[in-house]
C-alpha positions as CSV (number, residue, x, y, z in Angstrom):
1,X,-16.0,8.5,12.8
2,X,-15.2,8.2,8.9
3,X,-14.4,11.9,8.9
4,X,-12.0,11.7,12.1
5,X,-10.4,9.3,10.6
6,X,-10.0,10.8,6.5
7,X,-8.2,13.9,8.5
8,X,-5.0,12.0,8.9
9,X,-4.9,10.5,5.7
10,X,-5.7,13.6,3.9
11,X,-2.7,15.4,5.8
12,X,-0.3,12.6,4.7
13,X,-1.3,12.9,1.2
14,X,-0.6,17.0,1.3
15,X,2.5,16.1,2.9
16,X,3.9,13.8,0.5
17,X,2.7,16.3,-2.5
18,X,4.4,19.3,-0.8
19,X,7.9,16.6,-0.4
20,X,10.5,19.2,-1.0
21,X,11.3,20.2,-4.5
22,X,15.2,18.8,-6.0
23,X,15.0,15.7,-2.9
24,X,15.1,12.7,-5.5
25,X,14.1,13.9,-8.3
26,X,14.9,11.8,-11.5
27,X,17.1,12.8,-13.9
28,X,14.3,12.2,-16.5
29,X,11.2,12.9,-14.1
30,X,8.8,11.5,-17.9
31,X,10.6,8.4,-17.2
32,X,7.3,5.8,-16.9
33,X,7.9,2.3,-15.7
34,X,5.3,-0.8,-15.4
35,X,6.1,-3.3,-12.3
36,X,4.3,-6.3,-11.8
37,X,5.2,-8.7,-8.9
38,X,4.5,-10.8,-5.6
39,X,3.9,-10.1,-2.3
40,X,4.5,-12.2,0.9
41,X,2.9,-10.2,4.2
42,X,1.7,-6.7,4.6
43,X,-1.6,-6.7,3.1
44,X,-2.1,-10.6,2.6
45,X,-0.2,-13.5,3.2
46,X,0.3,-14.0,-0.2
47,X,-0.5,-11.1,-3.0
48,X,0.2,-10.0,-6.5
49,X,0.9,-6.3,-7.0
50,X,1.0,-4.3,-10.0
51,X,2.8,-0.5,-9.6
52,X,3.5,2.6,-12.2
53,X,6.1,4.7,-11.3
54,X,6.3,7.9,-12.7
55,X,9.4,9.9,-12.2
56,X,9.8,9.4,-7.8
57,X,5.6,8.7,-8.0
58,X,3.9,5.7,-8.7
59,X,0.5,4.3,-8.0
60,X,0.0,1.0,-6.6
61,X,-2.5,-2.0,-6.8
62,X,-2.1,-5.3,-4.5
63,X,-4.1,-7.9,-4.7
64,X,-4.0,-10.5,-2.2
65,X,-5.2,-13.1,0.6
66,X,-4.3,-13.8,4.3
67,X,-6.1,-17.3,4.6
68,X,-7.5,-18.0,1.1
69,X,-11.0,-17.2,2.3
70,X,-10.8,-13.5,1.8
71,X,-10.1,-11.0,-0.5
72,X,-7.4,-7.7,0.1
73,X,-7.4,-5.1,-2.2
74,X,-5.3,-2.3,-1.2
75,X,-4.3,0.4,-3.8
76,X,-1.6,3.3,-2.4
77,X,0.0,6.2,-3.7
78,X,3.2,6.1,-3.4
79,X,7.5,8.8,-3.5
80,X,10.6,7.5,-3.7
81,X,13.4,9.7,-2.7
82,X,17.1,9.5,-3.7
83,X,18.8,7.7,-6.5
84,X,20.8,4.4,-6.8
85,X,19.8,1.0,-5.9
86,X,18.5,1.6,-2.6
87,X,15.2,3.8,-2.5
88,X,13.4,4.5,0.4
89,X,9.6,5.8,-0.1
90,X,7.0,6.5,1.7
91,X,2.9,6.3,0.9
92,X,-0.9,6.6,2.0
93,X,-3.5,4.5,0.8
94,X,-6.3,2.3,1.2
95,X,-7.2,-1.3,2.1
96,X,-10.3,-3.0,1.7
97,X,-10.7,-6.8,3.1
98,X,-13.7,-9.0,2.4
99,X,-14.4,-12.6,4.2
100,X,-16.8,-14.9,3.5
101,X,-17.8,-17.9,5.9
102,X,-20.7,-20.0,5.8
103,X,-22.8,-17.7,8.5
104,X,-22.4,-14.5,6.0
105,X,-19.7,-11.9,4.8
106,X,-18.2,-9.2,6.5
107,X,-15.7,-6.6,5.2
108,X,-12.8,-3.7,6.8
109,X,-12.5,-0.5,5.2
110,X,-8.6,0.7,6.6
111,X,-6.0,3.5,5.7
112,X,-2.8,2.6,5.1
113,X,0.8,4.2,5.1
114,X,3.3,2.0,3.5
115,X,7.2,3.0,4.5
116,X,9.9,1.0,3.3
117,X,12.7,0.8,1.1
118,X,13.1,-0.6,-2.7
119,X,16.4,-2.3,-4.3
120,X,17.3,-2.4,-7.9
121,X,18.5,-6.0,-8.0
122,X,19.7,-5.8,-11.9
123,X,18.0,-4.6,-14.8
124,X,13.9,-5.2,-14.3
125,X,14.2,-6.7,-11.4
126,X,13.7,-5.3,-8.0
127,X,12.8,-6.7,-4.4
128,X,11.7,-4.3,-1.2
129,X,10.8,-4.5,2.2
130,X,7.7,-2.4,3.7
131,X,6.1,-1.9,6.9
132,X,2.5,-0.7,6.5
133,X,0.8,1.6,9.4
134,X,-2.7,0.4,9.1
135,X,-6.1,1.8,10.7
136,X,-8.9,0.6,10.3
137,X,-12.0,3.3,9.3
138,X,-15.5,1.3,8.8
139,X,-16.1,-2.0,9.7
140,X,-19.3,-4.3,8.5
141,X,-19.3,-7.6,10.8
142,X,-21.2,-10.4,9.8
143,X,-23.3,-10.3,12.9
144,X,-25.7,-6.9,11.9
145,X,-26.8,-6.5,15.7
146,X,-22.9,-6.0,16.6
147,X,-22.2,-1.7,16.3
148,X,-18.4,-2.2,17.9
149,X,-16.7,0.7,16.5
150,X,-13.7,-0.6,14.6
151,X,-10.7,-0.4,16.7
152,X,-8.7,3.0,16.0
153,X,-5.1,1.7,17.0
154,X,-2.1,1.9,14.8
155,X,-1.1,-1.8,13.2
156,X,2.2,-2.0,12.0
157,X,2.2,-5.3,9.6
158,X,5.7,-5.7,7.7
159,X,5.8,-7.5,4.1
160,X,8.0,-7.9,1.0
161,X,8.2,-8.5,-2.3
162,X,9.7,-8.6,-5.4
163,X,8.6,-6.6,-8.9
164,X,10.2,-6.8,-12.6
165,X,9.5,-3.3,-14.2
166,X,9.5,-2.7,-18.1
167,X,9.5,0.8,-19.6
168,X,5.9,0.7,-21.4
């Protein structure tokens, strides 16, 4: 079931690292930037996320909650093609969300694939919009009898956010 569902995931990740050679490329592809912002949907209701970009790659880590009795933690990997203000990008990663209630815990393993479009605002600052293809891989519910396999459908979840960036 875990395997099935790496497969996918796996092929994204080739596919983003074979992205055609000369399709955005920075005119300084060592150019390293540090982003730090907020988030308001995709992975939580309300988050804090924390990106280096590296040329048009960056790795991503988003820390957040949907109801404040659970933890997200989704890290993703992350290219941006084009130049200008307007980037679109597209990613694969993973999301991990842990509840807690007073009858036990119970967590969600679930691949993600984050597409959606950055805008440089002015200097630092940048906002973006993102719609995350979600599905879930390993389940742990808090009742241990309960063996539901996790559902294997597609969630679209959309969120933004906004980031200042500093070259470190």
């Amino acid at each position: 079931m875990l395997r099935s569902a790496l497969i996918p995931a796996l092929g994204l990740l080739l596919l983003l690292a074979s992205a055609g050679e000369g399709m955005g490329q920075s005119p300084d592809g060592s150019r390293d930037e540090l982003r730090l912002g907020l988030t308001l949907g995709g992975t939580g209701f309300l988050g804090v996320v924390a990106e280096y970009r590296r040329g048009d790659w960056s790795g991503e880590l988003t820390v957040g909650t949907i109801t404040f009795r659970e933890i997200a933690v989704a890290v993703s990997g992350k290219r941006y093609f084009t130049e200008g203000r307007l980037r679109p990008y597209v990613g694969a990663g993973l999301w991990s969300l842990t509840a807690w209630t007073e009858d036990g815990s119970g967590s969600v393993l679930i691949a993600r694939a984050p597409l959606g479009v950055d805008w440089l605002v002015t200097g630092g600052h940048a906002g973006g919009l993102e719609v995350a293809l979600n599905r879930a891989l390993a389940v742990n519910r808090l009742d241990p009898e309960d063996d539901t396999p996790p559902n294997t459908n597609l969630v679209p979840l959309p969120g933004i956010y906004y980031k200042y960036g500093w070259d470190p």
